[in-house]
C-alpha beads as a LAMMPS data file, in Angstrom:
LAMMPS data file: protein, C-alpha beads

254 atoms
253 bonds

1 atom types
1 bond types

-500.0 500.0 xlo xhi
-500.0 500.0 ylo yhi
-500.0 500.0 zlo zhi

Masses

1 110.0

Atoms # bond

1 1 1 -9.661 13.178 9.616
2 1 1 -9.744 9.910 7.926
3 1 1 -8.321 6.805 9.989
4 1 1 -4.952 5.631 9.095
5 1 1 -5.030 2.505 6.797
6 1 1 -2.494 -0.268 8.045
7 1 1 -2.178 -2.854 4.796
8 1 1 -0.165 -6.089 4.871
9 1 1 1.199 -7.331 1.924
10 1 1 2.110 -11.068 2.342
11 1 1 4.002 -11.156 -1.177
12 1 1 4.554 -14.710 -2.064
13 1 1 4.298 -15.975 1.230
14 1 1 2.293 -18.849 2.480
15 1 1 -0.072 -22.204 1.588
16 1 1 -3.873 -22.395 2.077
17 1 1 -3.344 -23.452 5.765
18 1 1 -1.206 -20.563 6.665
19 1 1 -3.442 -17.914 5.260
20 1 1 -6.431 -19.179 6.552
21 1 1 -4.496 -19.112 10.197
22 1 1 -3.028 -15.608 9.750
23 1 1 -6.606 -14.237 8.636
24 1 1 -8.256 -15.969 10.998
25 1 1 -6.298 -14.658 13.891
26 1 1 -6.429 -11.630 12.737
27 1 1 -10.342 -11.604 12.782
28 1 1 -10.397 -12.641 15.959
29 1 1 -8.281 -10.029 17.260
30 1 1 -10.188 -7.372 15.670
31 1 1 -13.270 -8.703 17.046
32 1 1 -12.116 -9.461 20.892
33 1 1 -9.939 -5.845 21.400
34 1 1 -10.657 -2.206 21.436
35 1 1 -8.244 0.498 20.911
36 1 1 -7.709 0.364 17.105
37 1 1 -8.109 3.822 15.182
38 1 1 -7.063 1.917 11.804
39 1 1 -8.519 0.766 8.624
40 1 1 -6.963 -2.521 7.997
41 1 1 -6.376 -4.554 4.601
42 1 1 -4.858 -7.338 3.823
43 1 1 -3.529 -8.530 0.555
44 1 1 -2.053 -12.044 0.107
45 1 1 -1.151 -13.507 -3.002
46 1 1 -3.814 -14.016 -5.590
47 1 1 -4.641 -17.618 -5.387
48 1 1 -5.570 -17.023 -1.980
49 1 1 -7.973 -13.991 -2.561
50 1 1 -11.072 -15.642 -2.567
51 1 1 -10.072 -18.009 0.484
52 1 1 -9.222 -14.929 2.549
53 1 1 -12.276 -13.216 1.452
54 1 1 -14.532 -15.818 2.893
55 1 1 -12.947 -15.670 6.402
56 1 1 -12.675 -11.643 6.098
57 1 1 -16.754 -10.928 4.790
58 1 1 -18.755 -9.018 7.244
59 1 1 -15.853 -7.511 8.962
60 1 1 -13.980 -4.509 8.630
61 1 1 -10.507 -5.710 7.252
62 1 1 -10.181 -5.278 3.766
63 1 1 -9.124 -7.152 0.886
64 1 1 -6.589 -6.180 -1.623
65 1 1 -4.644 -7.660 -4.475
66 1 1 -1.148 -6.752 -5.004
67 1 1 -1.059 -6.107 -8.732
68 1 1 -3.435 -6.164 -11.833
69 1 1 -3.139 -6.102 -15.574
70 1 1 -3.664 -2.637 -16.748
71 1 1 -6.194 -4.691 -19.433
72 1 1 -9.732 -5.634 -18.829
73 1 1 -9.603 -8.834 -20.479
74 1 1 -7.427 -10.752 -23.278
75 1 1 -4.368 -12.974 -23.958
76 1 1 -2.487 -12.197 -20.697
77 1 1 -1.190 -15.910 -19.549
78 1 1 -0.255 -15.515 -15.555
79 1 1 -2.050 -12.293 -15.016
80 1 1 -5.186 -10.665 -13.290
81 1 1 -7.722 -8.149 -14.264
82 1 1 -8.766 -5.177 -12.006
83 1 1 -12.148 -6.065 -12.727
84 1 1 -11.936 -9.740 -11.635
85 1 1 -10.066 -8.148 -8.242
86 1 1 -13.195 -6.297 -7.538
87 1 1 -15.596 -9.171 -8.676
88 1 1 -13.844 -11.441 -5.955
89 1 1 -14.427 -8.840 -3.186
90 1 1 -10.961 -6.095 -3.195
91 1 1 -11.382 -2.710 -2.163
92 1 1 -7.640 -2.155 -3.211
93 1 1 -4.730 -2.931 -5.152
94 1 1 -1.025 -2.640 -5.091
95 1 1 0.475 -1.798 -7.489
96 1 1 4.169 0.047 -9.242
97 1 1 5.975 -2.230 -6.015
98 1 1 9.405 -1.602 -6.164
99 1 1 9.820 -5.530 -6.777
100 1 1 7.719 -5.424 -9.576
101 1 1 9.132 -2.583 -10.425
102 1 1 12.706 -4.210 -10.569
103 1 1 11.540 -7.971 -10.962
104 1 1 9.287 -7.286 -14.185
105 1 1 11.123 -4.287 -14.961
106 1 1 7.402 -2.158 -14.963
107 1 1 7.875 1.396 -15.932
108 1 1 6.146 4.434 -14.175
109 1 1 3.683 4.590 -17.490
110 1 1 3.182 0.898 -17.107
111 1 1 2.161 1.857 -13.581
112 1 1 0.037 4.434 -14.471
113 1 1 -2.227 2.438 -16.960
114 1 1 -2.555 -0.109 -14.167
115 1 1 -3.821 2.811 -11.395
116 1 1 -6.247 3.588 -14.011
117 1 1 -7.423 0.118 -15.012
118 1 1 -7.821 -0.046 -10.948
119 1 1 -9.766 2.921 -10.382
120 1 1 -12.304 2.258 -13.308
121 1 1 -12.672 -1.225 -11.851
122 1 1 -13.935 0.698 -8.263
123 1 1 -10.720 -0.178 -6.518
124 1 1 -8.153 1.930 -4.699
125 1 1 -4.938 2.089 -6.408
126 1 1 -2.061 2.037 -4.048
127 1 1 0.306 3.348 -5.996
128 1 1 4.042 2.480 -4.891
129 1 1 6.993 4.883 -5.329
130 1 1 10.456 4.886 -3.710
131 1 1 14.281 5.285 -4.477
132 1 1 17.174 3.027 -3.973
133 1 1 20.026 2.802 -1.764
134 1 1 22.348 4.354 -4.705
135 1 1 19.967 6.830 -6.075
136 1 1 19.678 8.343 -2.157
137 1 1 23.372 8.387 -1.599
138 1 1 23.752 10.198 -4.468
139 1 1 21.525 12.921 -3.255
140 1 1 18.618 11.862 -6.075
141 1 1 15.923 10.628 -3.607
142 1 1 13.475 13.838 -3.773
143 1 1 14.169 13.654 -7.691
144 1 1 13.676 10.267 -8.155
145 1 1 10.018 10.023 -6.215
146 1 1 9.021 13.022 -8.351
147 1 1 9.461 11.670 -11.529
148 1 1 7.522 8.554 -10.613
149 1 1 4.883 10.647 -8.397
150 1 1 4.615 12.357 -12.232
151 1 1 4.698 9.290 -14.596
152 1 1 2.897 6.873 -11.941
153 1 1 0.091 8.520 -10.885
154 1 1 -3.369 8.241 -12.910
155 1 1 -4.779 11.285 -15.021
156 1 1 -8.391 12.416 -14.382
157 1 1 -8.301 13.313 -10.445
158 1 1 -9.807 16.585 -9.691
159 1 1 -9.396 18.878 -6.188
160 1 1 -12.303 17.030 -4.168
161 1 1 -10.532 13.957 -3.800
162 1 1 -7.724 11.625 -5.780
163 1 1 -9.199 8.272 -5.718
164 1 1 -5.870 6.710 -4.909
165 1 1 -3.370 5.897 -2.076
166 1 1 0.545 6.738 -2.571
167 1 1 2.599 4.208 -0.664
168 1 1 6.616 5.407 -0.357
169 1 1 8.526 2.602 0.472
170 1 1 12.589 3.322 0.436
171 1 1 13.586 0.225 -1.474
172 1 1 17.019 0.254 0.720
173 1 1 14.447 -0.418 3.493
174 1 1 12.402 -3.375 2.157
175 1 1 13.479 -6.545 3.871
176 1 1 17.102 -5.631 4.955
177 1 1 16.102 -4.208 8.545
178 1 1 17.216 -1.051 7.830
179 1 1 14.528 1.630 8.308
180 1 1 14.509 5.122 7.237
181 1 1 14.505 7.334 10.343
182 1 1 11.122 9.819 11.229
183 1 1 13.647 12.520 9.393
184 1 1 14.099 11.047 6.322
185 1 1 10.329 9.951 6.241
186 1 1 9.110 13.429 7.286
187 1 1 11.182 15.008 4.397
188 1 1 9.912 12.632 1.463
189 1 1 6.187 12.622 2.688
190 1 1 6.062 16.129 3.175
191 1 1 7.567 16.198 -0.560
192 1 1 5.182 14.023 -2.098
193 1 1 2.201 16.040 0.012
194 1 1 3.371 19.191 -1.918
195 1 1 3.319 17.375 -5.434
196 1 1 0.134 16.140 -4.958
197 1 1 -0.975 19.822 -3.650
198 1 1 0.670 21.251 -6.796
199 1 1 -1.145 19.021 -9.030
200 1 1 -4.613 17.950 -7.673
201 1 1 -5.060 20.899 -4.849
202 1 1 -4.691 21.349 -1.452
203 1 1 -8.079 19.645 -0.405
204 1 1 -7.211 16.301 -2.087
205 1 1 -3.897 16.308 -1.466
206 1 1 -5.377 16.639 2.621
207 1 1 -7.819 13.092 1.538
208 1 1 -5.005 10.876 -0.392
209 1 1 -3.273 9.086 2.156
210 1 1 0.653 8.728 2.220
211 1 1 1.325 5.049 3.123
212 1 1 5.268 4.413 4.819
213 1 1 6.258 1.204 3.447
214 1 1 10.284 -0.461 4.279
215 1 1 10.148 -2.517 7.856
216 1 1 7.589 -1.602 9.750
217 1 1 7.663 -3.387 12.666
218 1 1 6.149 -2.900 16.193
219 1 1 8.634 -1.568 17.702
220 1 1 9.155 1.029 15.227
221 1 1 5.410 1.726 13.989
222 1 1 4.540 4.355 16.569
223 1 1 6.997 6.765 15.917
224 1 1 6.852 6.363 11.669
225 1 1 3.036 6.578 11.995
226 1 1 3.247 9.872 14.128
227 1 1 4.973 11.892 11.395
228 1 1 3.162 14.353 9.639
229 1 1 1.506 13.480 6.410
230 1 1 1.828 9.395 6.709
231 1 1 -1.562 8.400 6.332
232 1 1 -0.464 4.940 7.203
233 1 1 1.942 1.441 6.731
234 1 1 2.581 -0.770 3.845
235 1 1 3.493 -3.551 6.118
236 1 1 5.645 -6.313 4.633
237 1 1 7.019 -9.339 6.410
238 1 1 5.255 -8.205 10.208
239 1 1 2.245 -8.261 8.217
240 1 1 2.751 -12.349 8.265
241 1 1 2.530 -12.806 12.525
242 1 1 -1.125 -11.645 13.239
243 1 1 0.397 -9.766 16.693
244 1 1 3.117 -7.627 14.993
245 1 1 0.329 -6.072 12.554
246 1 1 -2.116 -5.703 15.114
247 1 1 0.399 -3.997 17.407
248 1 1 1.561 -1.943 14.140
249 1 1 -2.608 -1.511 13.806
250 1 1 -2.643 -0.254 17.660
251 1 1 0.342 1.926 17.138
252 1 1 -1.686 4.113 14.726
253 1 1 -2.810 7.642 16.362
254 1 1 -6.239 8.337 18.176

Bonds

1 1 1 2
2 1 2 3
3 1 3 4
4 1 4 5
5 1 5 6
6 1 6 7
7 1 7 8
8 1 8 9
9 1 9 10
10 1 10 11
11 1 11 12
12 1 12 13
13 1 13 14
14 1 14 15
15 1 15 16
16 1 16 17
17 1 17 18
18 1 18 19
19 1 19 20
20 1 20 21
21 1 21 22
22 1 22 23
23 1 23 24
24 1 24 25
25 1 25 26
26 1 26 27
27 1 27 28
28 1 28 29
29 1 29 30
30 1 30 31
31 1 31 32
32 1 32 33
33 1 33 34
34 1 34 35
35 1 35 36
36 1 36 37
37 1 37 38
38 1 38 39
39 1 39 40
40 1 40 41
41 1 41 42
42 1 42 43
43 1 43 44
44 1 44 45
45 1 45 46
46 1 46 47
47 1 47 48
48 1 48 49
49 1 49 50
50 1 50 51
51 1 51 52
52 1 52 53
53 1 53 54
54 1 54 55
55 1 55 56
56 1 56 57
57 1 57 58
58 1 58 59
59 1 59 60
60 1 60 61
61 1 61 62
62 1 62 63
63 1 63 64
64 1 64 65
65 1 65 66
66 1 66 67
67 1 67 68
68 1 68 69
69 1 69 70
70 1 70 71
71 1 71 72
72 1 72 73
73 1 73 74
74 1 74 75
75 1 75 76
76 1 76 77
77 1 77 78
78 1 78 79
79 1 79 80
80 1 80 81
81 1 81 82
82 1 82 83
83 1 83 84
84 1 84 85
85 1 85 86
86 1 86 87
87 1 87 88
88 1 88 89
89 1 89 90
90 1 90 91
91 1 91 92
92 1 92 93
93 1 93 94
94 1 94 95
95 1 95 96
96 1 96 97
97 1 97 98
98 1 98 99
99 1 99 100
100 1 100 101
101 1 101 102
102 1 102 103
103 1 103 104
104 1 104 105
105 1 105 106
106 1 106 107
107 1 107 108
108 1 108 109
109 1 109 110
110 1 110 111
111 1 111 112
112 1 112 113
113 1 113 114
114 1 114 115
115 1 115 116
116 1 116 117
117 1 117 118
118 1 118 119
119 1 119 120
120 1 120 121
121 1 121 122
122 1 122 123
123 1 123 124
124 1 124 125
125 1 125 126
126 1 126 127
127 1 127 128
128 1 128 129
129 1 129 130
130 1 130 131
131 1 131 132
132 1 132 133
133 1 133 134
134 1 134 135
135 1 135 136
136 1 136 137
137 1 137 138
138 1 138 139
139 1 139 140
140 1 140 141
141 1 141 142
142 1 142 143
143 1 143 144
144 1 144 145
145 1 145 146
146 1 146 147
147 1 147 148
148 1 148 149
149 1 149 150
150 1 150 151
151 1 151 152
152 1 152 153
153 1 153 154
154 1 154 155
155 1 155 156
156 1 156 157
157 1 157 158
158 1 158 159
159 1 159 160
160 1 160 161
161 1 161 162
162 1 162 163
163 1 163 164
164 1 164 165
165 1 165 166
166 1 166 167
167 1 167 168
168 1 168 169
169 1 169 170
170 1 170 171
171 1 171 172
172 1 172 173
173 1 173 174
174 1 174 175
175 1 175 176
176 1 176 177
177 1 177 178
178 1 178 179
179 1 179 180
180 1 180 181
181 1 181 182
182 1 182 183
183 1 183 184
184 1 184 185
185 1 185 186
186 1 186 187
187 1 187 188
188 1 188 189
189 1 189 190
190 1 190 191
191 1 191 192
192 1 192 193
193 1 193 194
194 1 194 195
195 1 195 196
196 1 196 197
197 1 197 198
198 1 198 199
199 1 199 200
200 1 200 201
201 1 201 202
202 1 202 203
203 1 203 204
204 1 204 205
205 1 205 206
206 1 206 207
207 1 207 208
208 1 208 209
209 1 209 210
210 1 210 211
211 1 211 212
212 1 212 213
213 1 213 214
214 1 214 215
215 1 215 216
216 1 216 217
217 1 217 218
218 1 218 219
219 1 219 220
220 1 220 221
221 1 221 222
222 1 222 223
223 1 223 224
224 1 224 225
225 1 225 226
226 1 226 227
227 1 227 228
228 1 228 229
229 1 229 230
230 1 230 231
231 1 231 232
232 1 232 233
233 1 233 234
234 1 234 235
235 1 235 236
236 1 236 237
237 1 237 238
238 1 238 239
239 1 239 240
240 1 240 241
241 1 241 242
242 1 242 243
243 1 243 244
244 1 244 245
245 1 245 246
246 1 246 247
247 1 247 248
248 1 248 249
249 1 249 250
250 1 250 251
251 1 251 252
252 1 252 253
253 1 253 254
Protein backbone atom coordinates (compact mmCIF):
# COMPACT_ATOMS: atom_id res chain seq x y z
CA UNK A 1 0.00 0.00 0.00
CA UNK A 2 1.28 3.25 -1.16
CA UNK A 3 2.21 5.91 1.67
CA UNK A 4 -0.21 8.62 2.24
CA UNK A 5 0.83 11.93 0.51
CA UNK A 6 0.47 15.02 2.95
CA UNK A 7 0.66 18.32 0.42
CA UNK A 8 0.66 21.93 1.65
CA UNK A 9 -0.61 24.44 -0.39
CA UNK A 10 0.63 27.90 0.82
CA UNK A 11 -1.80 29.82 -1.71
CA UNK A 12 -0.69 33.35 -1.86
CA UNK A 13 1.01 33.35 1.24
CA UNK A 14 4.44 34.58 2.02
CA UNK A 15 7.84 36.69 0.76
CA UNK A 16 11.20 35.08 -0.18
CA UNK A 17 12.26 35.12 3.55
CA UNK A 18 9.27 33.31 4.79
CA UNK A 19 9.41 30.50 2.33
CA UNK A 20 12.85 29.92 2.57
CA UNK A 21 12.17 29.62 6.63
CA UNK A 22 9.08 27.39 6.31
CA UNK A 23 11.05 25.01 3.78
CA UNK A 24 13.89 25.09 5.57
CA UNK A 25 12.38 23.96 8.79
CA UNK A 26 10.66 21.66 7.28
CA UNK A 27 13.88 19.94 5.87
CA UNK A 28 15.27 19.87 8.91
CA UNK A 29 12.55 18.17 10.55
CA UNK A 30 12.37 15.54 8.04
CA UNK A 31 15.94 14.95 8.33
CA UNK A 32 16.37 14.97 12.40
CA UNK A 33 12.89 12.67 13.20
CA UNK A 34 11.66 9.24 12.50
CA UNK A 35 8.17 8.12 12.56
CA UNK A 36 6.80 9.58 9.27
CA UNK A 37 4.89 7.02 6.91
CA UNK A 38 4.11 10.09 4.43
CA UNK A 39 5.06 11.38 1.12
CA UNK A 40 5.27 15.04 1.55
CA UNK A 41 4.92 18.03 -1.10
CA UNK A 42 4.88 21.28 -0.89
CA UNK A 43 3.53 23.83 -3.25
CA UNK A 44 3.97 27.60 -2.66
CA UNK A 45 3.15 30.15 -4.99
CA UNK A 46 4.93 30.20 -8.29
CA UNK A 47 7.48 32.86 -7.95
CA UNK A 48 8.83 30.95 -5.23
CA UNK A 49 9.13 27.50 -7.05
CA UNK A 50 12.51 27.58 -7.99
CA UNK A 51 13.68 29.13 -4.51
CA UNK A 52 11.96 26.26 -2.69
CA UNK A 53 13.33 23.81 -5.06
CA UNK A 54 16.87 24.64 -4.23
CA UNK A 55 16.41 24.16 -0.43
CA UNK A 56 14.07 20.93 -1.14
CA UNK A 57 16.73 18.95 -3.94
CA UNK A 58 18.06 15.74 -2.67
CA UNK A 59 15.36 15.20 -0.21
CA UNK A 60 12.21 13.54 -0.22
CA UNK A 61 9.60 16.46 -0.04
CA UNK A 62 8.20 17.25 -3.18
CA UNK A 63 7.53 20.15 -5.19
CA UNK A 64 4.30 21.15 -6.69
CA UNK A 65 2.70 24.09 -8.40
CA UNK A 66 -0.78 24.97 -7.71
CA UNK A 67 -2.15 25.55 -11.19
CA UNK A 68 -0.97 25.49 -14.91
CA UNK A 69 -2.22 26.66 -18.25
CA UNK A 70 -3.84 23.82 -19.97
CA UNK A 71 -1.42 25.28 -23.11
CA UNK A 72 2.12 24.38 -23.75
CA UNK A 73 3.20 27.65 -24.80
CA UNK A 74 1.64 31.05 -26.32
CA UNK A 75 0.07 34.46 -25.53
CA UNK A 76 -1.02 33.65 -21.93
CA UNK A 77 0.08 37.04 -19.91
CA UNK A 78 0.15 35.93 -15.94
CA UNK A 79 0.15 32.25 -16.53
CA UNK A 80 2.36 29.01 -16.32
CA UNK A 81 2.92 26.05 -18.48
CA UNK A 82 2.88 22.40 -17.18
CA UNK A 83 5.92 21.92 -18.98
CA UNK A 84 7.88 24.83 -17.42
CA UNK A 85 6.43 23.28 -13.81
CA UNK A 86 8.25 20.15 -14.56
CA UNK A 87 11.38 21.90 -16.13
CA UNK A 88 11.79 23.80 -12.68
CA UNK A 89 11.68 20.51 -10.69
CA UNK A 90 7.44 19.66 -9.77
CA UNK A 91 6.35 16.28 -9.41
CA UNK A 92 2.72 17.73 -9.06
CA UNK A 93 0.21 20.21 -9.67
CA UNK A 94 -2.97 21.53 -8.27
CA UNK A 95 -5.26 22.16 -10.03
CA UNK A 96 -9.69 22.69 -10.52
CA UNK A 97 -9.18 24.46 -6.58
CA UNK A 98 -12.36 25.45 -5.53
CA UNK A 99 -10.89 29.16 -5.43
CA UNK A 100 -9.94 28.99 -8.80
CA UNK A 101 -12.76 27.42 -9.42
CA UNK A 102 -14.92 30.38 -8.02
CA UNK A 103 -12.16 33.21 -8.33
CA UNK A 104 -11.49 32.60 -12.21
CA UNK A 105 -14.72 31.06 -12.64
CA UNK A 106 -12.73 27.64 -14.29
CA UNK A 107 -15.16 25.09 -15.47
CA UNK A 108 -14.81 21.24 -14.89
CA UNK A 109 -13.73 21.02 -18.87
CA UNK A 110 -11.35 23.85 -18.23
CA UNK A 111 -10.08 21.56 -15.49
CA UNK A 112 -9.86 18.70 -17.43
CA UNK A 113 -7.64 20.17 -20.29
CA UNK A 114 -5.36 21.38 -17.52
CA UNK A 115 -5.06 17.53 -15.82
CA UNK A 116 -4.14 16.59 -19.22
CA UNK A 117 -1.68 19.34 -20.13
CA UNK A 118 -0.21 18.12 -16.52
CA UNK A 119 0.04 14.58 -17.10
CA UNK A 120 1.70 14.92 -20.65
CA UNK A 121 4.14 17.31 -18.99
CA UNK A 122 5.15 14.07 -16.41
CA UNK A 123 3.40 15.69 -13.50
CA UNK A 124 0.69 14.45 -11.15
CA UNK A 125 -2.48 16.20 -11.55
CA UNK A 126 -4.21 16.79 -8.31
CA UNK A 127 -7.32 17.26 -9.39
CA UNK A 128 -9.67 19.28 -6.88
CA UNK A 129 -13.43 18.63 -6.50
CA UNK A 130 -15.86 19.64 -3.73
CA UNK A 131 -19.41 21.16 -3.06
CA UNK A 132 -20.52 24.19 -1.24
CA UNK A 133 -22.18 24.96 1.88
CA UNK A 134 -25.64 25.49 -0.16
CA UNK A 135 -25.29 22.76 -2.63
CA UNK A 136 -24.79 20.19 0.67
CA UNK A 137 -27.71 21.58 2.55
CA UNK A 138 -29.68 21.04 -0.18
CA UNK A 139 -28.90 17.40 -0.25
CA UNK A 140 -26.71 17.88 -3.78
CA UNK A 141 -23.23 17.05 -2.35
CA UNK A 142 -22.87 13.31 -3.82
CA UNK A 143 -24.37 14.91 -7.15
CA UNK A 144 -22.38 17.73 -7.32
CA UNK A 145 -18.74 15.80 -6.86
CA UNK A 146 -19.99 13.43 -9.58
CA UNK A 147 -20.50 15.71 -12.16
CA UNK A 148 -17.09 17.27 -11.64
CA UNK A 149 -15.40 13.70 -10.85
CA UNK A 150 -17.04 13.25 -14.70
CA UNK A 151 -16.18 16.60 -16.44
CA UNK A 152 -12.78 17.11 -14.35
CA UNK A 153 -11.03 14.19 -14.64
CA UNK A 154 -8.57 13.53 -17.75
CA UNK A 155 -9.49 10.95 -20.60
CA UNK A 156 -6.92 8.24 -21.50
CA UNK A 157 -6.42 6.36 -17.96
CA UNK A 158 -6.63 2.69 -18.25
CA UNK A 159 -7.21 -0.11 -15.18
CA UNK A 160 -3.36 -0.38 -14.16
CA UNK A 161 -3.17 2.90 -12.76
CA UNK A 162 -4.83 6.68 -13.24
CA UNK A 163 -1.91 8.89 -13.30
CA UNK A 164 -3.65 11.42 -11.12
CA UNK A 165 -4.56 12.35 -7.48
CA UNK A 166 -8.34 13.46 -6.59
CA UNK A 167 -8.25 15.95 -3.75
CA UNK A 168 -12.09 16.56 -2.13
CA UNK A 169 -12.03 19.53 -0.30
CA UNK A 170 -15.75 20.67 1.08
CA UNK A 171 -15.50 24.31 0.10
CA UNK A 172 -17.77 25.11 3.38
CA UNK A 173 -14.59 23.77 5.07
CA UNK A 174 -11.77 25.81 3.46
CA UNK A 175 -10.61 28.47 5.85
CA UNK A 176 -13.77 28.93 8.07
CA UNK A 177 -12.73 26.23 10.82
CA UNK A 178 -15.42 24.22 10.16
CA UNK A 179 -14.44 20.64 9.26
CA UNK A 180 -16.46 17.96 7.81
CA UNK A 181 -16.76 15.16 10.38
CA UNK A 182 -15.00 11.33 9.62
CA UNK A 183 -18.92 10.64 8.52
CA UNK A 184 -19.35 13.00 6.05
CA UNK A 185 -15.71 12.34 4.72
CA UNK A 186 -16.19 8.54 4.78
CA UNK A 187 -19.44 8.93 2.69
CA UNK A 188 -17.97 11.27 -0.17
CA UNK A 189 -14.57 9.32 -0.43
CA UNK A 190 -16.11 6.13 -0.48
CA UNK A 191 -18.36 7.81 -3.37
CA UNK A 192 -15.70 9.10 -5.38
CA UNK A 193 -13.71 5.47 -4.81
CA UNK A 194 -16.77 3.85 -6.56
CA UNK A 195 -16.73 6.41 -9.58
CA UNK A 196 -13.36 5.96 -10.16
CA UNK A 197 -13.96 1.95 -9.84
CA UNK A 198 -16.85 2.36 -12.31
CA UNK A 199 -14.82 4.14 -14.75
CA UNK A 200 -11.07 3.17 -14.65
CA UNK A 201 -11.45 -0.37 -12.60
CA UNK A 202 -11.10 -1.59 -9.40
CA UNK A 203 -7.17 -1.90 -9.47
CA UNK A 204 -6.64 1.82 -10.26
CA UNK A 205 -9.21 3.06 -8.46
CA UNK A 206 -7.10 0.94 -5.29
CA UNK A 207 -3.58 3.24 -6.74
CA UNK A 208 -5.28 6.90 -7.18
CA UNK A 209 -5.14 8.43 -3.96
CA UNK A 210 -8.18 10.40 -2.40
CA UNK A 211 -6.64 13.57 -0.85
CA UNK A 212 -9.13 15.31 2.26
CA UNK A 213 -8.68 18.88 1.78
CA UNK A 214 -10.94 21.78 4.25
CA UNK A 215 -8.86 22.43 7.76
CA UNK A 216 -6.72 19.99 8.43
CA UNK A 217 -5.12 20.69 11.37
CA UNK A 218 -3.20 18.59 13.99
CA UNK A 219 -5.52 18.08 16.13
CA UNK A 220 -7.91 16.81 13.71
CA UNK A 221 -5.50 14.97 11.09
CA UNK A 222 -5.43 11.60 12.80
CA UNK A 223 -8.84 10.78 12.80
CA UNK A 224 -9.63 12.31 8.89
CA UNK A 225 -6.51 10.39 7.75
CA UNK A 226 -7.79 7.05 9.36
CA UNK A 227 -10.94 6.87 7.23
CA UNK A 228 -11.14 4.50 4.62
CA UNK A 229 -10.18 5.48 1.15
CA UNK A 230 -8.31 9.02 2.07
CA UNK A 231 -5.12 8.52 0.60
CA UNK A 232 -4.05 11.70 2.26
CA UNK A 233 -4.39 15.86 3.17
CA UNK A 234 -4.55 18.87 1.04
CA UNK A 235 -3.31 20.96 3.83
CA UNK A 236 -4.08 24.68 3.62
CA UNK A 237 -3.22 27.34 6.15
CA UNK A 238 -1.35 24.49 8.84
CA UNK A 239 0.64 23.83 5.90
CA UNK A 240 2.29 27.53 6.67
CA UNK A 241 3.82 26.57 10.56
CA UNK A 242 6.43 23.80 9.71
CA UNK A 243 5.13 21.84 13.21
CA UNK A 244 1.37 21.68 12.38
CA UNK A 245 2.24 19.87 8.90
CA UNK A 246 4.74 17.75 10.30
CA UNK A 247 2.40 16.70 13.12
CA UNK A 248 -0.44 16.41 10.28
CA UNK A 249 2.69 14.34 8.37
CA UNK A 250 3.09 12.13 11.74
CA UNK A 251 -0.60 11.70 12.08
CA UNK A 252 -0.66 9.67 8.83
CA UNK A 253 -1.09 5.69 9.46
CA UNK A 254 1.85 3.09 9.77
Amino acid sequence: MQPQLIAGNWKMNGLVSDGKALAADLLALQQGQDGVNAALLLCPPAPLLPLIGDILRDSPIQLGGQDCHAKASGAHTGDTSAQLLADIGCSHVIVGHSERRADHGESSAEVQDKAMAAMAAGLTPIICVGETEGERDAGRALAVIGDQIAQSLPDGAGPERTGFVVAYEPVWAIGTGRTATPGDVAEVHTHIFGLLSARFGAGAAQETAILYGGSVKPGNAADLLAVAHVGGALVGGASLKADDFWAIARSCAA
